[in-house]
C-alpha positions in Angstrom: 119.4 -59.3 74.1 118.8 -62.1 71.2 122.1 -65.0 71.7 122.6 -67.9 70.2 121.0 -69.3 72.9 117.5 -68.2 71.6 118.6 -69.4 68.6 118.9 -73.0 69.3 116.2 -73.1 72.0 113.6 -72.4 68.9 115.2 -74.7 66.2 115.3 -77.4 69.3 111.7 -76.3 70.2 111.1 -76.7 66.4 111.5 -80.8 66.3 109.3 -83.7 66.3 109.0 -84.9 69.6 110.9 -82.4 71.8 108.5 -80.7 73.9 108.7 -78.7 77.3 109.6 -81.6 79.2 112.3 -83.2 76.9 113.6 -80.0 75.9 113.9 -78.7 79.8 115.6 -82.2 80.2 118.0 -82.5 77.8 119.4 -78.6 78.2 119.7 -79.9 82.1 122.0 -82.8 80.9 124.2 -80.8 78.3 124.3 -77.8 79.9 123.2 -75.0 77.1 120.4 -75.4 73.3 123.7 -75.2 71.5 125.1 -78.8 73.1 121.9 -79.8 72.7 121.7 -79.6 69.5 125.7 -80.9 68.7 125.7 -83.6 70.9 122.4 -85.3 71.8 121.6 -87.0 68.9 124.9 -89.1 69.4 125.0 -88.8 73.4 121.1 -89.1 73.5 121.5 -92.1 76.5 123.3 -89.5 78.8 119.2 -88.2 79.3 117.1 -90.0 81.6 114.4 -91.9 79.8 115.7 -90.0 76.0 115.6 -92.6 73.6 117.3 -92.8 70.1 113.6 -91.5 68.4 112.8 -88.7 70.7 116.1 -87.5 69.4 116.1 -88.4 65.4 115.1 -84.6 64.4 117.7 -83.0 66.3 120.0 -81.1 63.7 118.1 -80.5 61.0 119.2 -77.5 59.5 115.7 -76.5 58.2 114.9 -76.0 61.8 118.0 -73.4 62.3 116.6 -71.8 59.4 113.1 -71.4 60.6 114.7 -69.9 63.9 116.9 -67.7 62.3 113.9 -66.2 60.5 112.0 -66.0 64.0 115.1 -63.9 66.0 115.1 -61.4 62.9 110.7 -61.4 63.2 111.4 -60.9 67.4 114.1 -58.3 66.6 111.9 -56.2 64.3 108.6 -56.2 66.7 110.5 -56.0 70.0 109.5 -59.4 71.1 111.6 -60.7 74.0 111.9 -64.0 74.7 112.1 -65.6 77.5 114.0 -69.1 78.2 113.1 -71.5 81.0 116.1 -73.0 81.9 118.0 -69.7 82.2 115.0 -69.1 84.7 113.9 -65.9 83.0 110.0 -66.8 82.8 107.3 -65.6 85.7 108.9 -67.1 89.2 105.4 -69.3 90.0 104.9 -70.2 86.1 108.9 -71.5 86.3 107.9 -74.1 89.1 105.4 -75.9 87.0 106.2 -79.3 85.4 105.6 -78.7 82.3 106.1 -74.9 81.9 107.1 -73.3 78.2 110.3 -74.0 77.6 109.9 -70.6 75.7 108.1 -67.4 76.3 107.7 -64.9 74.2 106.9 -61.5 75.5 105.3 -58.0 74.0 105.5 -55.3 77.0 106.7 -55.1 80.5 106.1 -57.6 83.4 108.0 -57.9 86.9 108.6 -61.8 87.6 107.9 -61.6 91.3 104.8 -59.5 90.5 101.5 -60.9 92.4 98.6 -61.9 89.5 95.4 -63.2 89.8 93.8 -65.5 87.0 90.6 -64.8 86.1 88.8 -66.8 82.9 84.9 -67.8 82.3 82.5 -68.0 79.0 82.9 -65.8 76.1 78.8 -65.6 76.2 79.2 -63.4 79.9 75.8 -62.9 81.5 75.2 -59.7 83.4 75.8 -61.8 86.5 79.2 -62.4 85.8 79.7 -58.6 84.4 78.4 -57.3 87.7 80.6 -59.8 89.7 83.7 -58.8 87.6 82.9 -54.5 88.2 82.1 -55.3 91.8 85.9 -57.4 92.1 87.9 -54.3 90.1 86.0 -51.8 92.1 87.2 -53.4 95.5 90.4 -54.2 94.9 91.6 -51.4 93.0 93.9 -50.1 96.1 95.9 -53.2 95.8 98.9 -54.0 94.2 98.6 -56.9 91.7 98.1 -57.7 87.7 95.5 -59.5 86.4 95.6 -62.7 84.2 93.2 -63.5 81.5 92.9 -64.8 78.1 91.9 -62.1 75.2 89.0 -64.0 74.5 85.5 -62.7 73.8 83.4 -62.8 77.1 85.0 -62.9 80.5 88.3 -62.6 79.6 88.2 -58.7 77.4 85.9 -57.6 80.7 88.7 -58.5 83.0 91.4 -57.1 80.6 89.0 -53.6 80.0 88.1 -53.2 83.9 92.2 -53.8 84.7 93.0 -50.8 82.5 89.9 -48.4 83.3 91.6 -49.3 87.5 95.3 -48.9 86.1 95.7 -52.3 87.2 98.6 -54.1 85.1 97.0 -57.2 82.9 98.5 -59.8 81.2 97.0 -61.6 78.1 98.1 -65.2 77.4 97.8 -65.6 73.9 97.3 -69.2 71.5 99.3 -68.3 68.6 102.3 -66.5 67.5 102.6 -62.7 67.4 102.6 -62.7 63.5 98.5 -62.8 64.2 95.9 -61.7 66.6 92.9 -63.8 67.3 90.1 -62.3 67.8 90.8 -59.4 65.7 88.3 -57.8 66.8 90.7 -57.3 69.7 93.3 -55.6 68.4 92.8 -52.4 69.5 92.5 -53.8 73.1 95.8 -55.4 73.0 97.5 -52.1 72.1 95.8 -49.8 75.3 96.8 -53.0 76.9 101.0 -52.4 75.8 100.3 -48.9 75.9 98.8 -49.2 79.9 102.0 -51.5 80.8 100.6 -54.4 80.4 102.0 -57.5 79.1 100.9 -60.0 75.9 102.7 -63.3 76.8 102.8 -66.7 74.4 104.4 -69.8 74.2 103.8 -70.1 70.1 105.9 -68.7 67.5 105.2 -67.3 64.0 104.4 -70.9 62.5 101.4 -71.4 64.8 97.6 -70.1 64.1 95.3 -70.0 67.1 94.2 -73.4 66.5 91.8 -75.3 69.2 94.0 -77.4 71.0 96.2 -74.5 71.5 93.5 -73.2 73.4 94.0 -75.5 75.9 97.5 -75.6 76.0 97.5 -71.8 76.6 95.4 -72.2 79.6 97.8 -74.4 81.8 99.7 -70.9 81.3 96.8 -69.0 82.6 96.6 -71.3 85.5 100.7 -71.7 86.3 101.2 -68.1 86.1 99.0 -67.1 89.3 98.6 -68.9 92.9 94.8 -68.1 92.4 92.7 -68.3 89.8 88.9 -67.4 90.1 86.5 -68.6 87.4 83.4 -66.5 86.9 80.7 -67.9 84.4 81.7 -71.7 82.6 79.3 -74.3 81.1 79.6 -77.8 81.9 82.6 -78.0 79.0 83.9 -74.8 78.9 87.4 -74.0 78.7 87.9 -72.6 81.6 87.3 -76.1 83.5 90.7 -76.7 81.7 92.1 -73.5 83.8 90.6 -74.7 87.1 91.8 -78.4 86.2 95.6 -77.3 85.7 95.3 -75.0 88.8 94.2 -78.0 91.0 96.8 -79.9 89.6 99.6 -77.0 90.4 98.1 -76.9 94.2 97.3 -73.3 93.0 93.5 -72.1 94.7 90.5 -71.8 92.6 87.6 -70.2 93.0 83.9 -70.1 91.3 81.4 -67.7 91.3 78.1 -69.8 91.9 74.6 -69.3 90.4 71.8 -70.8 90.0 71.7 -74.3 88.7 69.3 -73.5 85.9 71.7 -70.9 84.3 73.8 -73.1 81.9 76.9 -70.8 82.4 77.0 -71.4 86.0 76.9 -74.9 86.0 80.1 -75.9 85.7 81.3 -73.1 88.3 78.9 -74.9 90.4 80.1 -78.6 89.4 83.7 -77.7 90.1 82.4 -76.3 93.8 80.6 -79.6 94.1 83.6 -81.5 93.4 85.6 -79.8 95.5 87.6 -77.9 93.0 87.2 -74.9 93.7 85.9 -72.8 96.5 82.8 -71.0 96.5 82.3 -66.8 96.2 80.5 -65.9 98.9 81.3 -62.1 98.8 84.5 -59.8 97.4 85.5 -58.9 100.4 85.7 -62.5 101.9 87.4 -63.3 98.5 90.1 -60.3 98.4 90.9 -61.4 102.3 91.3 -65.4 100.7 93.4 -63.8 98.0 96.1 -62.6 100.6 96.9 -58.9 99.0 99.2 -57.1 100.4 98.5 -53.9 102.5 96.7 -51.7 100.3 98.0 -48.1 98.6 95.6 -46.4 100.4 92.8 -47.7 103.7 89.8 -48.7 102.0 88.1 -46.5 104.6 89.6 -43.5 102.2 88.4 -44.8 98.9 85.5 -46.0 99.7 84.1 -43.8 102.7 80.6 -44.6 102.7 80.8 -48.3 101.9 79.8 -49.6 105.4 76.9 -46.9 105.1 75.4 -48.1 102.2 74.7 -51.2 103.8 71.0 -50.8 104.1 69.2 -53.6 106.4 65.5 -54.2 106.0 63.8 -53.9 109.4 63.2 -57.9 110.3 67.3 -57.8 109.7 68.0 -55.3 112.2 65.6 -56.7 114.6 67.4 -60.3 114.8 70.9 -58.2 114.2 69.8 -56.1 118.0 68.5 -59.5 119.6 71.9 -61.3 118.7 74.3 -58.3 119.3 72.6 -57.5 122.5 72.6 -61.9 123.2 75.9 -63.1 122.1 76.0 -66.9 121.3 72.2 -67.0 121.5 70.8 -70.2 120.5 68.5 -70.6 117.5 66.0 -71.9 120.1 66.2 -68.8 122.1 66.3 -66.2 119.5 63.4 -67.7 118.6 61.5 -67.7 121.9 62.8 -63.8 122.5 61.7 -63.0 119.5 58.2 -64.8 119.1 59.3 -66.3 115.6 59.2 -69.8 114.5 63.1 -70.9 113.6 62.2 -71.5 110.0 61.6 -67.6 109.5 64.9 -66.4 111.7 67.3 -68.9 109.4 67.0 -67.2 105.9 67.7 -63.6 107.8 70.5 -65.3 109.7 72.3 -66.2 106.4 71.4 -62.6 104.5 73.1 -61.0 107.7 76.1 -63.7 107.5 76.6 -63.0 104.1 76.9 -59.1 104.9 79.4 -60.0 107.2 76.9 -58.7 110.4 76.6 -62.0 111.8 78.8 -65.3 112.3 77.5 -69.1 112.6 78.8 -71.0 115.8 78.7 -74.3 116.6 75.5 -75.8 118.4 73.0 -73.3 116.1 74.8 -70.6 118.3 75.2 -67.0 116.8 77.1 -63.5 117.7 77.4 -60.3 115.6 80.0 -59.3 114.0 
């Protein structure tokens, strides 16, 4: 339901120089938008480190006016919207520092819901399309919604893939609802509503998708998870933004590596290099690191002849028998028992440790798994 609290939160949110912070401040020391808006520009030095400019556009009554003509815009599309300091936005999103001090919402969303970022290139490679199928199709049986951006690329595969699994899916948007950019994604936007998804934004009607809302949007992205994984990004691609804000929210990022030749992996692999973000080793190992909670169904009953299809070439399942039938052999030894030099056993080791047959122990020691 619309109050007059709505409507002062967006003719506050309206003025020169109140953003998230000073508007989140300022309703904490007056207690409602509507005091706010009364009483601060008088009582600005009640507010902690509130001077007499940040407060000179509070009042102006062609602000009220603009928000008056945004409640009637929210009423007619059934736009809710969502105030921070009446806690009413996503419970992780709430904690950040600098979280909207307004969200508006199209669609459905549960606050304590678990969601997963996921963002990367708009140019995808087939790489990172195979990555994302492989993801949806192994974590399906779990209960979660995805988080992504509408954007060309990455972000309409993980918002298509969410709805062909009937997982929910938000889309964090960088404008107002009186547009949709890019419009060639309208019709995805609606399955997404019509699938019970969620299309989320911080902007009102007076704001086009311009580039540095791009940005600002992401922080969003990133405060809205614990997790977010970034599939394919160049060296200045947005989604380092994402994986930046993450870091800086102690949320967990991960990156899908490739090879440092393929311009869209590079800055997956610079952020893995840095240490700011976690390396994909396989989906499994990823959806364990994720923490879901206990599946709908086993896997075992989805996916019956997963193990099976696990197909190892003959020089794998002869070091697989020599270390399952030797636990903690020693590189030295599997090497003697088998009459290979080491340099050959190592490249089959890791292909078997990155099936998940075999583990690495200390002292070039291995067991199977």
């Amino acid at each position: 339901m619309i109050t007059e609290e709505h409507l002062y939160a967006i003719a506050l949110r309206e003025c020169n120089l109140i953003g998230d912070i000073h508007f989140f401040k300022l309703v904490k020391t007056f207690g409602s938008t509507k005091e706010v808006w009364e009483k601060a520009k008088k009582e600005y030095s009640k507010a902690e480190g509130i001077g007499r400019k940040i407060v000179s556009d509070i009042g102006n009554p062609e602000h009220l006016k603009f928000a008056e003509k945004e409640l009637e815009f929210c009423e007619k599309n059934h736009i809710q919207i969502n105030l921070r300091h009446l806690n009413e936005l996503p419970n992780l999103l709430n904690e950040c520092d600098d979280a909207p001090a307004i969200l508006y919402q199209k669609g459905h969303f549960t606050k304590s819901s678990k969601t997963i970022s996921m963002v990367g290139t708009r140019n995808i490679t087939p790489y990172g399309k195979q990555f994302i199928t492989g993801f949806f199709e192994e974590s399906q049986a779990y209960e979660y919604t995805s988080v992504s951006g509408l954007a060309l690329g990455v972000d309409k595969e993980v918002h298509e893939h969410s709805i062909h699994y009937r997982i929910p899916t938000i889309a964090v948007l960088a404008h107002g609802f009186h547009t949709l950019y890019p419009s060639k994604h309208k019709k995805l936007s609606e399955k997404i509503l019509e699938e019970g998804g969620t299309l989320l934004t911080e902007f009102n009607t007076s704001r086009k998708p311009d580039r540095e809302n791009f940005i600002q949007r992401n922080r969003i992205i990133a405060g809205i998870s614990p997790a977010t994984i970034v599939v394919e990004t160049g060296f200045g691609g947005g989604s380092i933004s994402t994986a930046t804000f993450a870091n800086n929210y102690n949320r967990e990022v991960f990156a899908l590596p490739g090879k440092i030749t393929d311009p869209y992996s590079q800055g997956c692999n610079k952020l893995i290099f840095q240490n700011k973000a976690i390396a994909i080793s396989t989906i499994k190992e990823l959806i364990d690191s994720l923490g879901f909670n206990q599946p709908r169904q086993k896997m075992e009953e989805l996916f019956p002849v997963f193990e099976a299809s696990i197909q190892l070439t003959e020089i794998q399942q002869i070091i697989h028998k020599a270390i399952m039938d030797n636990p903690k052999i020693s590189l030295d030894d599997l090497s003697e028992k088998l009459d290979l030099v080491s340099h050959k056993i190592l490249p089959v080791i890791l292909e078997l440790e990155l099936l998940g047959k075999v583990k690495s122990l200390s002292g070039r020691q291995f067991m199977a798994i």
